[in-house]
N, C-alpha and C positions, 0 to 999 in steps of 0.2 A: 449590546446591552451591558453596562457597566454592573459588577458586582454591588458595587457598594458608594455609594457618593458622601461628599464629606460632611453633608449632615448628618448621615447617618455616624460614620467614622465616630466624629465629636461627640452625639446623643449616647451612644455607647459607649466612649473612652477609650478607641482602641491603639488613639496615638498613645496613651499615658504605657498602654503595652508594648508599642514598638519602639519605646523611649528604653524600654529596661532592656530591650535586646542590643547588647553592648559588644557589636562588634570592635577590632582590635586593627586589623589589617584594610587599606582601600579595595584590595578585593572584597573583604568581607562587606563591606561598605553598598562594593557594588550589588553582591547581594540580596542586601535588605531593600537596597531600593529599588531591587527590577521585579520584589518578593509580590507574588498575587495570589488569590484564591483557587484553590483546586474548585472546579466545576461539576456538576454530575456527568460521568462520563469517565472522571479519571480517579476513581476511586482505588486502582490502586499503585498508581502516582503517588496517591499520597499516603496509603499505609507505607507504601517507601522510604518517604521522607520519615513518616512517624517513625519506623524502624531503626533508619539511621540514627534518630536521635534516642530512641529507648538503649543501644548498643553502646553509645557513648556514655551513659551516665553510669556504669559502675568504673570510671575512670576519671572521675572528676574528682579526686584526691587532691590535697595541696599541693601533691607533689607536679602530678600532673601539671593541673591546672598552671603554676609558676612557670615549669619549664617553657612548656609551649607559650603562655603568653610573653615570657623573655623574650622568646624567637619571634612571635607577632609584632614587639613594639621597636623590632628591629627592621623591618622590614616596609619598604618604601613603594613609592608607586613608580615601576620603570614603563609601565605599557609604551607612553612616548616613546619613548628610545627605543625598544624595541620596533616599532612601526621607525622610527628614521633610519635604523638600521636595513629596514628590509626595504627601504628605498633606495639603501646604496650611498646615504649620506654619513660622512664619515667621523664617530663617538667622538668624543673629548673625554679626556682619562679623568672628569669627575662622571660622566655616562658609568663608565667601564670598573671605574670603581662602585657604581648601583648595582651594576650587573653582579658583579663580584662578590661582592654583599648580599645580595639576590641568592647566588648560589650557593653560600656559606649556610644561606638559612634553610635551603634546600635540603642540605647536607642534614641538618640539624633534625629539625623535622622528619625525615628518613630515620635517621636511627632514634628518636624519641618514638615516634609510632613502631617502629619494629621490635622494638623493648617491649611494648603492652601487646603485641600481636593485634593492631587496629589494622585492620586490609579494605575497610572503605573509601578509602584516598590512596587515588595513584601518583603519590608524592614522591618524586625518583628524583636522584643527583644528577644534575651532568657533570659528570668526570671529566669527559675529554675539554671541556670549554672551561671548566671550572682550573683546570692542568693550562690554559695557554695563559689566563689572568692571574697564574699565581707561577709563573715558570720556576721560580726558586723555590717552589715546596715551603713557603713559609710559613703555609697556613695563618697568616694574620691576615685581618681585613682591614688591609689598606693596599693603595694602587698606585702602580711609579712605573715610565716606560724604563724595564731593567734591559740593562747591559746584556744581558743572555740573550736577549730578543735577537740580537744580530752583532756580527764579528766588526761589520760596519759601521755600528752605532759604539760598541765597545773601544774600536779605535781612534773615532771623532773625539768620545769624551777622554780618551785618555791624552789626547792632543792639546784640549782644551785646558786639563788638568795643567799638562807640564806650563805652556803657554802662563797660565797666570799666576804659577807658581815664577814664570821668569822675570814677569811682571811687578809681581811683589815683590822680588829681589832688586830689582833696578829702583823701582820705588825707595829701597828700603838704602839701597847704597847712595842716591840721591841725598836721602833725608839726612843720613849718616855724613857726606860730605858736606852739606850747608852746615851742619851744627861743629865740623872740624874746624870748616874753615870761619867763620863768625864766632863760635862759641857762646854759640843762642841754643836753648831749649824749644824744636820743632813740635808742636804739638800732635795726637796719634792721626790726625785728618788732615794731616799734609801743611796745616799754616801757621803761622806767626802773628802774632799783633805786636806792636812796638810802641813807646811813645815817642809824637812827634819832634817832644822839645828835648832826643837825643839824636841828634843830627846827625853823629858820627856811626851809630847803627844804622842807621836812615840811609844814610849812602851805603854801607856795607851790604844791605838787604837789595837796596835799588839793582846795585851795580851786578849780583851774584849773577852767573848766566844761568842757575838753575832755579833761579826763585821769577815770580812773576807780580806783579800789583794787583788787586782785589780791591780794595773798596777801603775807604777811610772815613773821617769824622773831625769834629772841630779837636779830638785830645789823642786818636791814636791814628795809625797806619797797617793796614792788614795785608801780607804776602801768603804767599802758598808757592808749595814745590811745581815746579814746570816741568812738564812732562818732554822725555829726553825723546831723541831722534828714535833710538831704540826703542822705547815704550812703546811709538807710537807705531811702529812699525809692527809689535808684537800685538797692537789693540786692533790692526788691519786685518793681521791674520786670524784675531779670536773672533772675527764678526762675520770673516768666509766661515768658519768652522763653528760660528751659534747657527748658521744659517741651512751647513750641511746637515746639523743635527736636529733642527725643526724639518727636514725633510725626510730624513731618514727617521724620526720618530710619528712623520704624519704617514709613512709608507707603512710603519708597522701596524698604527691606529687602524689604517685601511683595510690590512689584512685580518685583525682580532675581529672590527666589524662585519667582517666577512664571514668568521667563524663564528658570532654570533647569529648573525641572518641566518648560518645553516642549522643553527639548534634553536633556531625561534620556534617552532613548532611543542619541542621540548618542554621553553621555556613556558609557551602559552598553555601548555596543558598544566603545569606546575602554579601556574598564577591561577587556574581556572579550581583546581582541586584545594590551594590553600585557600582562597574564600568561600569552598562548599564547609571545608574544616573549619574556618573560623564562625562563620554564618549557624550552623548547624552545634557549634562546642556553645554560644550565644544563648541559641534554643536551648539547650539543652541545663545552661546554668540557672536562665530563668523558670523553668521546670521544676531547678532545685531549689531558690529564691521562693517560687508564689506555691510549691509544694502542689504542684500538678502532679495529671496521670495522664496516661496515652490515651485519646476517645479512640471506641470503638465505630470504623469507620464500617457502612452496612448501604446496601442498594433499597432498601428502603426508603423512602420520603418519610422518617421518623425523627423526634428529640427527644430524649429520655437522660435527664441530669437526675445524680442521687449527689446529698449534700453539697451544691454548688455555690462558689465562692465567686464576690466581685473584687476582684485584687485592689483596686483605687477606693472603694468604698470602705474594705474592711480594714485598710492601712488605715484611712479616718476615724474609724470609730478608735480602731486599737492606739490611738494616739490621744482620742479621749476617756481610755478605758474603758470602753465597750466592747464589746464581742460582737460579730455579725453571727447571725444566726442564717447555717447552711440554709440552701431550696432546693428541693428535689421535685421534680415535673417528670411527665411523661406527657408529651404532645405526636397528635398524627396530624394530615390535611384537614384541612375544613378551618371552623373558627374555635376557639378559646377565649371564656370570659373570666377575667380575676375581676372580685370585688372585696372590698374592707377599706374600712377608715383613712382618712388623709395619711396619719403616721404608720399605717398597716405596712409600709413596702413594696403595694403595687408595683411603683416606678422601680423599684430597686429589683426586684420579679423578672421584670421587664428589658431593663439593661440587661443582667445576669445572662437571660438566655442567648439575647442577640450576640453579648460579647463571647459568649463561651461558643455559640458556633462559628462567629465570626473568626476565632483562635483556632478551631481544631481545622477550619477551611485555609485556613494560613499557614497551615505545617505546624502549629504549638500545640505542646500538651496544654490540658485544662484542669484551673484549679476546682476539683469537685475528686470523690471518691469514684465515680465511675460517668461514663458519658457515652451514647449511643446513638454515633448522627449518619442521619441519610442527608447527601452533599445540596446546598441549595442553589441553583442560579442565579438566586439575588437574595439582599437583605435590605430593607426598605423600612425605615421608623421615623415616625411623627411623637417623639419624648421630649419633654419639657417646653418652654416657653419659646414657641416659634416666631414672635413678634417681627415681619420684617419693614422693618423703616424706608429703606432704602426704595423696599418696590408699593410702599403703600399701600401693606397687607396688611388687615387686622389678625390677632391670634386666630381667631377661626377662619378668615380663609388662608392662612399658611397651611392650617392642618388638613382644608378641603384639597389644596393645593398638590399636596403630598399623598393625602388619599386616593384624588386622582390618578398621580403619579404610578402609585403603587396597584391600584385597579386594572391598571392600563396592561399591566404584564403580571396579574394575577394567575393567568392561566398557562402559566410556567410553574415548574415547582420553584419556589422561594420562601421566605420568610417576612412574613407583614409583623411588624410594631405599633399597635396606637397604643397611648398611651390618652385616655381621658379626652377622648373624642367629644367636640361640639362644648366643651367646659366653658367656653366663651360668650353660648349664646343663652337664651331664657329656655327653662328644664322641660317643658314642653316638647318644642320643634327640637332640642338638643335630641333626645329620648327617641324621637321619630327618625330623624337622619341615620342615630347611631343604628337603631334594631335593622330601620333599612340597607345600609353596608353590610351588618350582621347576614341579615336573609342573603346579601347577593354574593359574600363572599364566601358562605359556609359548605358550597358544593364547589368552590374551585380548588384545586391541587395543590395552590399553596398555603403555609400551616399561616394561621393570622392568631397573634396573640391580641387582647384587646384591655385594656383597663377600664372601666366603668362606676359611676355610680348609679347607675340605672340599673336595680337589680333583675328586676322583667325582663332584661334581655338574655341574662345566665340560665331566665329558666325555658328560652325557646328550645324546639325540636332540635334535635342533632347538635347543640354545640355544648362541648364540656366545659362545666361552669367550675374553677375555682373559687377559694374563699382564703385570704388572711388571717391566718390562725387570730392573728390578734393579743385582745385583751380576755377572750371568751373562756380562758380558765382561769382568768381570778378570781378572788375572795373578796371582794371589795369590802367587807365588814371589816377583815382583817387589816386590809388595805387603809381602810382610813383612821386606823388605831398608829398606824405606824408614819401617817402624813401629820399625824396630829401634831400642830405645831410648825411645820414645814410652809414656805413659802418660797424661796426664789432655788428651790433644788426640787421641787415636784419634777419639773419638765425631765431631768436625768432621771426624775425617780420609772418615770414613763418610759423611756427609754429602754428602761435596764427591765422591766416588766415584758415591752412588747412582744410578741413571736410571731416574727414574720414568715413562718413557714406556710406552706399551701396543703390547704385541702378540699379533697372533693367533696360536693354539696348535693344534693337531691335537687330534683326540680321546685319543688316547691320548698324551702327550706325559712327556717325565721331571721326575719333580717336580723343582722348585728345589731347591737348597740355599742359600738367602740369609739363612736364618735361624741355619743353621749356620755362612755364612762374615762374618754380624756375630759370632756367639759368639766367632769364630778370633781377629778382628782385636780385639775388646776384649782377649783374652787370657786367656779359658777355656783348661783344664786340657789341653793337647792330649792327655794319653789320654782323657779324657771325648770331645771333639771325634772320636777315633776309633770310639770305643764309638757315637756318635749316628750316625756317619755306617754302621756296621757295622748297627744296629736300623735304617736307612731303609733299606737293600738289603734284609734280609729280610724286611720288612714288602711 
């Protein structure tokens, strides 16, 4: 049984959360995307992880923070190489310079976490492998097969050296004898051009025994130095000894790969603790980011949110100058009804809770002053417009669809979502389907949150009825002293008024009027507004 499917995912927003977890390194990488939900059962798995990250956060200073992520944006993805290595296939020195690199950052990381005394990462050097990729103690990150590697390789190249140093000199005594003997200007790449219609050069160049023909045109003639007996004798010997030295540099390649394969173990445990470190520093920023707290994890089948925040929703509003207004709930098994006006925040209720346990089941703290969850085996929501085209569903049977879905493994602990069940069909049979899922879901073990306009169903046996605070503490006398005159800024004025917070209601309790006193405040017909308010008393 899958946690959570990617309708639910989207209904809740929980990609827009795992978008802000900004890991650094491809380990971290790996991470986030192998990241699942703690399950009931490993409750405390994941106060672990939670710990991990509450431990981190009095270290997230700029300084911190810069250093380490210096070292993260340095740092590459060797795993390949590593596996070709321990096949015995043998590095190329841009491999070994990853490796090298690899291990510098090793280094790095070692002594940044031993400065703060951080001992949940067993982030260790390898010395002795880090000492064969850097044989002259240079400490810089870059990689050249050195001369120290072997007395064999130091003396190839020093062969080589003398070799086309003799080279150049023959070259250079050539060049030197063409321009004595002619008393022409050789240019630095060995050739001449002439003009054709000086004949008496023309033979002089033709005839030299050290110049050779190239290539002409309708106005010039182009020679070049001819390479002498010697040269070529010397270009014989540097091609044995380029030849010796690609072998003797592929023998050393061999043997570093060899010493790598024996500290792969090393290295994998170093690749495996700096992606827990960067993964977990991620968590830990976005904590400080969306101004989360650790939820307290409990073996109960409990939800208990005090002032909880929807991070995607309340960036919205705070970008139209709004304020989201916290929710605090306290939910057990059985059913849950919220009721209140279109603009009340049902939906937004609703999201709030799924994504906040969805978060503290994923290892994140959560943005609310405090949080109290017993772990769910599933999270299952039917929110917003499920219209599917594709399978030829109308809205209401996407949401039967999902209903089922989620009925099907009710008798698991999990978390049900409807959101305004049956909304699609005429208020009648709508009201009768809803109360009957109500009746059958209200003795199973998982908690079901429900949104409704059917207020009958909040006030059955056993299931705790919320209410959106709403508009039920204004003044509306007041209110429409200060609209007076207003027209296309009412809707903000509504906005900045509503209070979506929850409260409990009595079973029998007097309907709202929030739907009526948006009507008022847009500026419906006040005799209409009497006539609706005269039909809800008789009703």
């Amino acid at each position: 049984m899958e946690f959570m499917n990617n309708e639910t995912m989207s209904s809740l927003d929980f990609q827009y959360i795992l978008d802000k977890i900004n890991v650094k390194t491809p380990y971290g990488l790996m991470y986030k995307k192998k990241m699942k939900a703690f399950l009931p059962g490993e409750e405390e798995s994941l106060r672990e992880e939670l710990d991990r990250i509450d431990r981190l956060l009095p270290f997230l200073d700029d300084g911190f923070i810069n250093s380490i992520h210096t070292v993260f944006c340095s740092i590459k993805d060797i795993r390949n190489t590593i596996q070709r290595a321990m096949k015995g296939m043998i590095l190329s020195e841009v491999e070994l310079f990853e490796i090298k690199s690899f291990l510098f950052s090793v280094r790095d990381l070692e002594a940044i976490l031993a400065e703060r005394k951080i001992e949940d990462y067993d982030i260790k050097a390898v010395r002795e492998l880090e000492k064969s990729l850097d044989p002259d103690n240079t400490g810089i990150c870059t990689f050249y097969i050195y001369d120290s590697y072997s007395d064999e390789l130091r003396n190839i190249r020093q062969e080589i050296r003398n070799i086309e140093g003799d080279i150049k000199k023959a070259r250079k005594a050539a060049k030197e004898k063409v321009e004595e003997d002619i008393n022409i200007r050789i240019n630095p790449d060995g050739t001449v051009t002439v003009p054709k219609e000086n004949i008496n050069l023309v033979d002089k160049l033709k005839n030299h025994p050290y110049l050779s023909y190239i290539s002409e045109n309708y106005l010039y003639i182009k020679y070049s130095i001819r390479k002498t007996e010697d040269v070529l004798l010397l270009e014989n010997k540097l091609l044995v000894l380029k030849d010796k030295e690609e072998k003797e540099e592929e023998r050393i390649r061999k043997s570093l790969t060899d010493k790598v394969n024996s500290s792969a173990k090393k290295i994998w445990r170093n690749i495996a603790n700096i992606g827990k470190l960067d993964f977990l520093m991620a968590k830990a920023m976005l904590a400080v980011e969306i101004k989360a707290v650790k939820p307290n994890i409990v073996s109960d089948h409990i939800i208990s949110i005090k002032k909880g925040r929807h991070p995607k929703i309340e960036e919205m509003l705070n970008k139209k100058g709004l304020r989201f207004t916290p929710i605090s709930v306290s939910l057990k098994e059985g059913v849950t009804v919220i009721t209140g006006a279109n603009m009340g925040g049902k939906t937004v209720s609703l999201k709030l809770i799924g994504l906040l346990a969805c978060m503290a089941q994923h290892g994140l703290f959560v943005p609310a002053e405090e949080m109290t969850l017993g772990l769910n085996g599933f999270i299952k929501s039917s929110i917003g417009d499920l219209q599917s085209i594709d399978r030829g569903l109308s809205t209401f049977g996407s949401e039967i669809k999902l209903i089922e879905e989620a009925i099907e493994i009710a008798d698991k602990k999990g978390l049900i979502l409807v959101d305004e069940l049956a909304r699609g069909t005429n208020p009648r049979e709508g009201y009768a389907i809803s109360k009957a899922i109500v009746q059958y879901l209200k003795e199973k073990p998982s908690i079901t949150i429900m949104t409704t306009h059917y207020d009958n169903i909040g006030d059955m046996e056993g299931i705790l009825h919320l209410q959106v605070v709403g508009l039920s503490n204004i003044n509306f006398k007041e209110l429409e002293s200060r609209l007076y005159g207003l027209t296309s800024d009412r809707l903000e004025v509504i906005n900045s008024l509503m209070n979506y917070e929850l409260m409990e209601v009595e079973k029998v309790a007097q309907v709202p009027k929030d739907a009526i006193n948006i009507a008022r405040i847009m500026g419906l017909n006040p005799e209409i507004i009497k006539l609706a308010e005269k039909n809800l008393e008789q009703e």
